[in-house]
Structures are given as C-alpha cells and as structure tokens.
N, C-alpha and C positions, 0 to 999 in steps of 0.2 A: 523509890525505885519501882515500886506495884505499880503508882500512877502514872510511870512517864511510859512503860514495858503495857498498861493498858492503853495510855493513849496513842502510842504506834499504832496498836493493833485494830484501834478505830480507823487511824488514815491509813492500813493498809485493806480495811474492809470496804473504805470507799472508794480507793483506788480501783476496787473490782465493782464496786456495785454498779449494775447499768443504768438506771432510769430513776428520775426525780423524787416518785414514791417510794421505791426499793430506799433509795438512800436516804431520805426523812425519816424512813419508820422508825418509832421508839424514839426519836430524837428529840430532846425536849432542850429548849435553853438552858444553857448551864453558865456560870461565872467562871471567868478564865482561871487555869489551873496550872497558868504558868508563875514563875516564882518573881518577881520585883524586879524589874531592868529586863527583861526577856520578853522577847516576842514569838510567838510562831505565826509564820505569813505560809498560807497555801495559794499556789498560783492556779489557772488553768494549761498554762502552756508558758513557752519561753517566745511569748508574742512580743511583737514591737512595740505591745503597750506597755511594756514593763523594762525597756532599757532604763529608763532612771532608776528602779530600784538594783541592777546590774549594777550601771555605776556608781551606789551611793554604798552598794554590798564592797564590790571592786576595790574604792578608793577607800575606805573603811572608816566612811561616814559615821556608818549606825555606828558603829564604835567609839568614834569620837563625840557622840552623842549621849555616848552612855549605854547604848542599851547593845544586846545579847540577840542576836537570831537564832531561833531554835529550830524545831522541824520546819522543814521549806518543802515539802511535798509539789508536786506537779502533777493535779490531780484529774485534768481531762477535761472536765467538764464546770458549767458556773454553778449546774445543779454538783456536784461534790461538792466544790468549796462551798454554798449553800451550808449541806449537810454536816460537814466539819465546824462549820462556824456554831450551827445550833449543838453541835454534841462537845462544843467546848476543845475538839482539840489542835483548834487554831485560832489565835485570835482575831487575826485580819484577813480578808480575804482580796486576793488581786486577780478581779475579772475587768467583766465590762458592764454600763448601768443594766443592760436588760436582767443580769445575775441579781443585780440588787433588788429591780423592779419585783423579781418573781421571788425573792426572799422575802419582800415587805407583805408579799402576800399571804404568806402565814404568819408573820410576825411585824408587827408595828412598831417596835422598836426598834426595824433597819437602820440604820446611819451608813451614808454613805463619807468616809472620814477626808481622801484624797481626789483630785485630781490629774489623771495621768496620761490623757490624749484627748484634746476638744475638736476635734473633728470627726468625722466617721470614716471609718479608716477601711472598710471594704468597698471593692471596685470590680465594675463589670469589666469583664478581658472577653475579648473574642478572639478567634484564630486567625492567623495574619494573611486566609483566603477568604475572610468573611467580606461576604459584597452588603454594603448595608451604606448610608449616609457618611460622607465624610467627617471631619475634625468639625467644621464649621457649623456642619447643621443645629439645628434645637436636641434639646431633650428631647422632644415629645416626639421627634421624628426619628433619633434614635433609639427609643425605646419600642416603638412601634417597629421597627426591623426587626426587634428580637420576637416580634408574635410568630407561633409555629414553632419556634427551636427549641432546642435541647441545652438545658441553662444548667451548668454544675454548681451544686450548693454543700453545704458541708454535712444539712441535715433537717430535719424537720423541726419548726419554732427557732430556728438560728439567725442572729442576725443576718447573716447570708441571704435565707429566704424572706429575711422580713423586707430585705433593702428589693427583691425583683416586685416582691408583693407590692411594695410601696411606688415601684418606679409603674407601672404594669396598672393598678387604681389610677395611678396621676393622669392617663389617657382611657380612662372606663372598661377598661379589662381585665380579666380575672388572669391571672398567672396557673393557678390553680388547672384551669381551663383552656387556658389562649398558649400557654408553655406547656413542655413535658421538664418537670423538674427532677434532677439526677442527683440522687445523693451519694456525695462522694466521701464523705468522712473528711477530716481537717490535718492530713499529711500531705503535703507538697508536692511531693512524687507523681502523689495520686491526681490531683487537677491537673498538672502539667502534662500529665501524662494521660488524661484524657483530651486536654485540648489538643494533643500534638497525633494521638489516634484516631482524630475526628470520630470520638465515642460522643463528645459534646459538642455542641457550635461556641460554646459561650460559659464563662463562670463568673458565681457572685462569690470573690474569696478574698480575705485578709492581705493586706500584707505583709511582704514583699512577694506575693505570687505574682503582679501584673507586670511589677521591675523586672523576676525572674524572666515571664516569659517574653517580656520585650528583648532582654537579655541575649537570649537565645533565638531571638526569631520565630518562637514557636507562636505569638502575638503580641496584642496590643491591649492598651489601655485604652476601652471605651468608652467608660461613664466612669464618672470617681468624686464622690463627694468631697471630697478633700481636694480637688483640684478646684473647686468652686463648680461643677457642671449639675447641681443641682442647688440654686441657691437658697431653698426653701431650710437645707439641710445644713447650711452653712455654722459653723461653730457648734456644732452639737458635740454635748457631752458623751464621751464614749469611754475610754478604760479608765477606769477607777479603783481605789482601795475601799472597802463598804466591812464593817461589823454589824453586832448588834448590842445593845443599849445596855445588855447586862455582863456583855463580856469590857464594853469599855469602862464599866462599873469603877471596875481594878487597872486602867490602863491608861487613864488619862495622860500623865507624864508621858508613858512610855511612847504615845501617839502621839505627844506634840514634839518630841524627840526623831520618833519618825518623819514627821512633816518637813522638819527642819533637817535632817541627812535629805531627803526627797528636793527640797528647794534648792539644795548645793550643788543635788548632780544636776537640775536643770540648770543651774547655770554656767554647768561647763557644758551640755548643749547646746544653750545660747551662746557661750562667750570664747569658747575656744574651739570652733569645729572639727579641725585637723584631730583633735585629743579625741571628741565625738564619734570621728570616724572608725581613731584607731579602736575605740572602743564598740563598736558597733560591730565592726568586723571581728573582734572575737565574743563577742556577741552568739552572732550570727553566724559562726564560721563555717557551716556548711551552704553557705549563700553566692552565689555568684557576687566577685568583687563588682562588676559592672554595676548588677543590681543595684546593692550598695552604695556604689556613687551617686546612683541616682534619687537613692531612698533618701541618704541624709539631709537633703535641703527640705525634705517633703515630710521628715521628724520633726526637722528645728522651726517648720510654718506652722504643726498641728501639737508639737510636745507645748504646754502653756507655760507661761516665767515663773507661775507660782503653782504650787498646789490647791489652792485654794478655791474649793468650789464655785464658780460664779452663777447667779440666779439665769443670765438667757443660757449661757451655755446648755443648763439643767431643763428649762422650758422648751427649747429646741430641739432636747431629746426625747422628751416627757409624749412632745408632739407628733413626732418622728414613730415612737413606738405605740401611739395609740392607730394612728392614723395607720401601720403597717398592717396591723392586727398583731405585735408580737406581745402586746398586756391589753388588758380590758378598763385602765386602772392604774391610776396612779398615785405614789403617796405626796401631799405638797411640800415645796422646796422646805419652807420653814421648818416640816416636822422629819427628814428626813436627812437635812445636812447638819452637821455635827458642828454644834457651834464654838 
C-alpha cells in the first residue's frame, strides 16, 4: 500500500512539474514496481497517436492478453512521461520518437518497444483568407509564402517548431528569423482560435486540428506530411510506446502481451472501419464529426498493420529530427528497438 500511495504521489508531482530538468531531478532508474501481469502506461495526451491503445483498452484486449492496466496518467508533456519512466512509476510511456530521442539522451538503455503512427502527423493550416500558392504549387513555393507570418506552434523544441524549422531550412531560411513564431500551448481551442482571430496567419499543429478547421471554415490544410506534400518525410516514424532497459528487466511478458492487444486493435483499423469510426468518435468526442469523417481514412493510411518497429520508418525519423534541429544525436536503430 506505502509503494503504490508513494508512487501516485510521484505522478501527481509530475503532473505539476514544468520543465525537463525540474522533472529529472533526483530521478535515477529504477526497475518497475509494478506486480506480475500489470502494466502502468503514461500518455502525453489523448492524441490521435494512441487510438489503438483506446481500442485495445475499449475492446478489453489487454485483458484478454493477460495483463492488468494500472495508473494511466495523462501527463502533458514527453519530458513527464520521460521522468516517470526513470522514477519507476510507469512502465511504458506513449509519446512520440522525439520523447524517446531526448530520453536516450540521459539514458542508453531507451528502447523504443511499439509502433503506433509512421507518418508525421502534424500539418501546416493557414487561414481560409490566406493568399499564398495554390494546391498545385511545390513545397518550396509553399513554404516560401509563409516567410514574414506569424506561424502558431505548440512550444519551444516541439515537434510543431521542428516541422516549420525543417520546412523554412529546406529553402535556406531561418524560421527563427524569416517567421515570427507564436506559441500557443497544445489545446485546440487555442490554435483555432487564433487562426480564426487572425492573432496567427498559419499553424504547425497535430491532429485533428486542420480537419477541425477545414471543418469549420476557419481554414485549410496546407503542408501535411502525411498527405505525401513533403516526400522527404514520407513514412517517418512518429507515435510510439518507448521504456527503458531496466524497467522491461521485469516486463518482457507483459510487453509482448501488450504488442499483441496493440496488433488486434489495428486490425480493426484496418479491417472493419465503420467499427473504427465508431470508435474514434468517442474517442474524440469533443471533435467535429465532419473532422472525423475526414481524419479516419488519413488514420487507417498512417496507423501501421503491425506494431512493429521497421528500420526506414526509424531512419526517416532519425533524419527528420536531426536535420530539424529538434536532437543533435541519435541512438542506432539496432541499440534502441527492443528486439
């Protein structure tokens, strides 16, 4: 009872802590401290990377698998789940690879265990008065319209800013510099609702924000890795399940039991979309259904059939985020995927 009444009290310390180093500190690897057939998974959010662990929770996969979900925190941020992983009081953590990239960087024994979105799932939206290049044009002339504006981002080192960084480099300009970048924090309300106050001309944001706001009129979808309009970036690995070396010590079973609920909800993804939908929509239920119509064919092209790490997926990301500037550094495929 001590252990599980301290280990809340760590995920409710990180739930407040703000910043990377605040929430490392003291925090030394520990071996998971959860009991035999249990897992505790911490998310960042209830992003679109993680409907297959919804429906695998949903349909009561894990269960049928064996195993036990324990604390399920939603902890903000990749740097929390980070922190959580090293303090032991979650075993798995469900971000995206930059999460993992910047855990490997204190700890070498990151493993990245699942696969749960290979494409990159954030998209530029502009407002639906923005005069810029049409549909047809290139990237490069695309992304050149956005020199000068005002680009909402979620935050500073977020994949958000790495993806303007990256498009903004690919025609010799600095974002930093050639943008005024707006950071809006990663609530919905909030980008929509500065594209629709013309506070922004343009946002780099997850989705379902660009379905939202095509939805509504408020705009468009302008660049979107995932629709192929950058093909450099094409199959990059992006939401993932990642631990570390000393928590899967004790949890092997329990993660191939995981894998295996994870492979069944994709393939009611794949195989039965109607079911997909309905699931998505309560999902997401604070979502525009249009949205939604529109997102699920744009889930079942980027959710992958298996969980299972693939080497380009992993080097198209690896690439993606050097080349951004969002790591300096990467761990290799071999020493970081969980064999």
């Amino acid at each position: 009872m001590a252990e599980r009444i301290a280990r809340r009290s760590v995920l409710k310390g990180l739930v407040a802590a703000p910043l990377l180093g605040t929430a490392l500190a003291g925090c030394a690897t520990r071996h998971s401290t959860t009991p035999a057939g249990t897992l505790n998974i911490g998310q960042i959010s209830d992003s679109v990377a993680f409907l297959p662990l919804y429906i695998a929770e949903t349909k009561g996969f894990f269960t049928e698998e064996g195993l036990t979900l324990g604390e399920r925190p939603r902890l903000g941020t990749g740097a929390k789940v980070a922190a959580a992983l090293k303090s032991g009081s979650i075993d798995l953590g469900a971000g995206v690879i930059t999460d993992a990239f910047n855990l490997a960087r204190i700890d070498d024994g990151t493993k990245i265990v699942s696969s749960l979105v290979t494409e990159y799932y954030v998209d530029v939206i502009v407002a639906a008065d923005f005069e810029g290049p049409g549909d047809d044009a290139t990237m490069e002339d695309k992304v050149a319209a956005l020199v000068g504006k005002r680009i909402g981002i979620t935050g500073p080192g977020s994949g958000t800013e790495g993806l303007v960084n990256y498009l903004f480099n690919a025609i010799g300009r600095n974002a930093a510099i050639d943008s005024t970048l707006v950071n809006l924090g990663s609530a919905a309300t909030a980008a929509i609702g500065a594209l629709k106050s013309d506070r922004v001309d343009a946002l780099a944001f997850f989705q379902p924000i660009g379905q939202q706001a095509e939805a509504t009129g408020t705009g468009r979808i302008y660049l979107s890795p995932a629709r192929g309009d950058i093909p450099s970036m094409r199959g990059a690995l992006h939401g993932v399940m990642f631990s570390t070396s000393k928590l899967l010590e004790r949890k092997r079973d329990e993660v191939a039991g995981f894998n295996r609920a994870i492979a069944r909800a994709l393939d009611v993804i794949h195989g039965d979309p109607a079911h997909a939908r309905e699931l998505l929509g309560k999902y997401l239920d604070k979502s525009n259904p249009e949205a939604l119509d529109a997102l699920l064919p744009i889930l079942r092209a980027e959710i992958p059939a298996s969980p299972e790490v693939g080497r380009q997926a992993y080097e198209t990301a690896t690439k993606f985020h050097l080349d951004s500037g969002l790591i300096d550094k990467a761990p290799g495929y071999g020493s970081v995927i969980l064999a």
